[in-house]
C-alpha positions in Angstrom: 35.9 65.6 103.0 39.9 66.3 103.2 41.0 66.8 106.5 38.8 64.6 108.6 38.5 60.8 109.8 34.6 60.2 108.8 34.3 57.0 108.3 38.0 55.7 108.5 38.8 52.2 109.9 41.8 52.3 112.4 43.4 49.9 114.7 45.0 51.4 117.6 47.0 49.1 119.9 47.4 49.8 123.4 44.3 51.4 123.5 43.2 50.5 126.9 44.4 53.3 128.7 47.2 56.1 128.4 47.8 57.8 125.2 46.4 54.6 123.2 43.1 55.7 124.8 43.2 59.2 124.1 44.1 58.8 120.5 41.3 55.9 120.0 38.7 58.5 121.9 39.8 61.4 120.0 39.0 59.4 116.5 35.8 57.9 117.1 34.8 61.0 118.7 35.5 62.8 114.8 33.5 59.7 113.5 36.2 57.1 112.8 35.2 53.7 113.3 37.9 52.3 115.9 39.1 49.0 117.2 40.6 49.2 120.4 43.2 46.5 120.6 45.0 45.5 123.7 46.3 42.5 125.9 44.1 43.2 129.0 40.7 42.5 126.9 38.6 43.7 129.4 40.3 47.2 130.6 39.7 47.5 126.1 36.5 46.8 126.5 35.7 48.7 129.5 37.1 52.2 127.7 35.6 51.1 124.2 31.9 51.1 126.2 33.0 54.9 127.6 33.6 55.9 124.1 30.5 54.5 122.8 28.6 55.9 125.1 29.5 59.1 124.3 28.5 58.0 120.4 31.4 56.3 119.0 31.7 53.0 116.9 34.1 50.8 118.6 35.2 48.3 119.2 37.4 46.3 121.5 40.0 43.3 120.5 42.5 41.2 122.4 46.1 41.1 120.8 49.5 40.2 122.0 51.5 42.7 119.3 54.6 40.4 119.8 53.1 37.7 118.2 52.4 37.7 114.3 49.6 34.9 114.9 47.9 37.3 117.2 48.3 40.5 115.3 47.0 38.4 112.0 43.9 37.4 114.0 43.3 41.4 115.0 43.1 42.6 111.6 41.0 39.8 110.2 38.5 40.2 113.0 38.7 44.1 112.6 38.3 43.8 108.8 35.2 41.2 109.0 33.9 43.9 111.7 34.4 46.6 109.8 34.7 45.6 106.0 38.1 47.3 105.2 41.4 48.8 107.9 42.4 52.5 107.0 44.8 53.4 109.9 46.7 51.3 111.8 48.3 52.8 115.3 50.9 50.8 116.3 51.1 52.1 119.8 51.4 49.2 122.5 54.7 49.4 124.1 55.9 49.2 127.7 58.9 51.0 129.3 61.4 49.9 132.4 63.6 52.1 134.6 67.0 50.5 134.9 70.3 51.8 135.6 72.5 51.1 132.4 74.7 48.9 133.9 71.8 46.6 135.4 69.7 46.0 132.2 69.9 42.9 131.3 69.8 40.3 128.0 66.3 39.2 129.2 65.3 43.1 129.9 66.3 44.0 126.6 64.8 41.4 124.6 61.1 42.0 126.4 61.3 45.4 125.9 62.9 44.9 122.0 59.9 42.2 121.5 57.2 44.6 122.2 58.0 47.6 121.2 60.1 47.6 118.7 59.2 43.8 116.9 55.3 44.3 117.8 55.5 47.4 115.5 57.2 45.5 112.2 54.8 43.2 112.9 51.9 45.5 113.0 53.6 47.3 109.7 53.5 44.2 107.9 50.5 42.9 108.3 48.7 46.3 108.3 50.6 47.0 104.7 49.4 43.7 103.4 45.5 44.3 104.5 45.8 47.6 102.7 47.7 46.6 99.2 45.0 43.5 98.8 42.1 46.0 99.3 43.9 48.8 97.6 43.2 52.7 97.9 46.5 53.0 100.0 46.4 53.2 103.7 48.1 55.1 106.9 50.3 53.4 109.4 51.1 56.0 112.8 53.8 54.2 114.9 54.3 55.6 118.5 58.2 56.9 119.2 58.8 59.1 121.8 62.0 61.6 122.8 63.6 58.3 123.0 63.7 57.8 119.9 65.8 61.0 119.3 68.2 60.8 122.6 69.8 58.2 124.6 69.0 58.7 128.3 71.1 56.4 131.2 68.0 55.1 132.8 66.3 53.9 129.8 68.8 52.8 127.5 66.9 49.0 126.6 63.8 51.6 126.1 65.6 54.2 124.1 66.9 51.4 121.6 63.3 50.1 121.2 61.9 54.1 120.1 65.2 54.3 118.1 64.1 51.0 116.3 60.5 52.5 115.6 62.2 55.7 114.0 63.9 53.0 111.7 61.2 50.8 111.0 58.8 53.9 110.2 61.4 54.7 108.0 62.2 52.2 106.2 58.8 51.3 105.9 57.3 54.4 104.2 60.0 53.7 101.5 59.4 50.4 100.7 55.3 51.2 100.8 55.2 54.8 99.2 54.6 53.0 95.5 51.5 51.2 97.2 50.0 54.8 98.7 50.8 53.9 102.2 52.3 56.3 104.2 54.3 56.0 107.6 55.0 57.9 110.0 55.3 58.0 113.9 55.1 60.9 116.4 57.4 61.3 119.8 55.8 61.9 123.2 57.5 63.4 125.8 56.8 63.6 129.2 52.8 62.4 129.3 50.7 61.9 133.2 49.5 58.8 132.3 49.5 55.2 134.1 53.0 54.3 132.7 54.8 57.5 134.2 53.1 56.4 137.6 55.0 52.9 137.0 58.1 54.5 136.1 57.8 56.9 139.1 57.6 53.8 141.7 60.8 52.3 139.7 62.7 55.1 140.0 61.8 55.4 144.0 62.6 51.3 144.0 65.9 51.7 142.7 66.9 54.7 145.1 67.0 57.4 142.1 64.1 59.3 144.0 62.8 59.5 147.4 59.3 60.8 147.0 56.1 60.4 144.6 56.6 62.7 141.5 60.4 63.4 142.4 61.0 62.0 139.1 58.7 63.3 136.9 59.2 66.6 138.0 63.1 66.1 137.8 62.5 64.8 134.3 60.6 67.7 133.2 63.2 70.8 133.8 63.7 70.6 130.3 60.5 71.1 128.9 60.2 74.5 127.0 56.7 75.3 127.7 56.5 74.5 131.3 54.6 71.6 132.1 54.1 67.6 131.5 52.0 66.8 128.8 48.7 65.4 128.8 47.4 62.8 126.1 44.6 65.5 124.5 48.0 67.0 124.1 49.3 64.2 121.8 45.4 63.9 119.9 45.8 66.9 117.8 48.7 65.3 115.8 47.4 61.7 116.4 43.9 62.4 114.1 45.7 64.7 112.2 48.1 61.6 110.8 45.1 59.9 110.2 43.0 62.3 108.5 43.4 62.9 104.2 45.2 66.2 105.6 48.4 64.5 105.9 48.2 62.4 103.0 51.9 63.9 101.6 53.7 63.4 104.9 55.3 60.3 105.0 58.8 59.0 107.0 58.5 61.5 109.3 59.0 61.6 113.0 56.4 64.4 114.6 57.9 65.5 118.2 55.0 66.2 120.3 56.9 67.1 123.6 56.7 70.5 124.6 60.0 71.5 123.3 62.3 68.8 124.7 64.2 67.7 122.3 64.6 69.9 119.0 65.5 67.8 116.2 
């Protein structure tokens, strides 16, 4: 049936918590079958069991999406699992608050690996799965605002979510003739685990002298008023995944309230 996920297979990375949670709930919940990939194994498993109690069909992989070897090994186990990969959410990534003239080569290149070389590699190796199976395929790469403006305190970060925009990109050009279609979406402010990290940093590096200063600072800017929430994000998650969006392809979806209007 056009518009839904029934039955899909889809790989989302960095599904242990945050918005890769949300988005792998949100799926199974609409009867996807979803394999919730992430480097802490366990905290995967442990929100792969509260999704299938709830009635989903899940389940939950380690992967290390910097490495190729690793991300190899998570599709073949997902497709022995499963029989075939649909969707693949390249989500994992990981953020740092630094001042711009602090970050350094080694801050750069850990961000750079994960973020933005974890999702060629998930690209890759989720477009090869899904041209030797044929029937075409959907790759969903996570961006953010970050991907659409430079800010001083993230600039390493930015970069990365500038380098997804690219990749996404290129990628639904050079995969179009195969039916696979790209795309990635751009958070904005979201109350999950990372902000909390990002609000200690901030505090750390004498930006902010209380819990939430920074958030809240960061917010102002937000059209409609408030931070976002990851059932915010879910809407246009499944939506990417579902047969609806089947002639949407390059395309950067902003999902942040109204803070940056591209």
């Amino acid at each position: 049936m056009s518009g839904t996920v029934e039955g899909k297979v889809a790989i989302v990375t960095g599904a242990a918590r945050g918005i890769g949670a949300a988005i792998a709930s949100d799926l199974a919940s609409k009867g996807a079958r979803v394999v919730l990939a992430d480097l802490n194994a366990e905290a995967a498993q442990q929100t792969a069991a509260r999704i299938a109690a709830d009635g989903g069909d899940v389940l939950a992989l380690a992967v290390d999406v910097s490495s190729r070897v690793s991300t190899k090994s998570l599709i073949e186990q997902s497709v022995a699992h499963y029989g075939r990969l649909d969707v693949m959410f390249n989500n994992a990534g990981i953020s740092q608050t630094c001042p711009f003239l602090d970050v350094t080569e080694e801050d750069f290149d850990r961000i750079m690996k994960i973020n933005g070389l974890g999702v060629l590699i998930g690209t890759q190796e989720a477009a090869r799965q899904m041209i030797a199976q044929g029937g075409g395929g959907k790759i969903v790469n996570t961006a953010s605002i970050a991907g659409k403006q430079g800010y001083p305190l993230f600039a390493h970060y930015c970069a990365s979510k500038f380098a997804v925009v690219a990749i996404t990109q290129a990628a639904a050009r050079a995969l179009a003739e195969h039916k696979i279609t790209v795309n990635c979406f751009g958070p904005g402010v979201v109350a999950t685990e990372l902000w909390q990290q990002l609000d200690r940093e901030f505090i750390e590096h004498g930006l902010t002298e209380r819990p939430d200063q920074a958030i809240n600072e960061f917010s102002q800017s937000i059209l409609l008023g408030r931070v976002s929430v990851p059932k915010d994000i879910t809407g246009v998650t499944t939506f990417l995944a579902s047969d609806a969006s089947d002639y949407i392809t390059g395309q950067t979806v902003m999902i942040d309230g109204g803070m940056v209007l591209i």
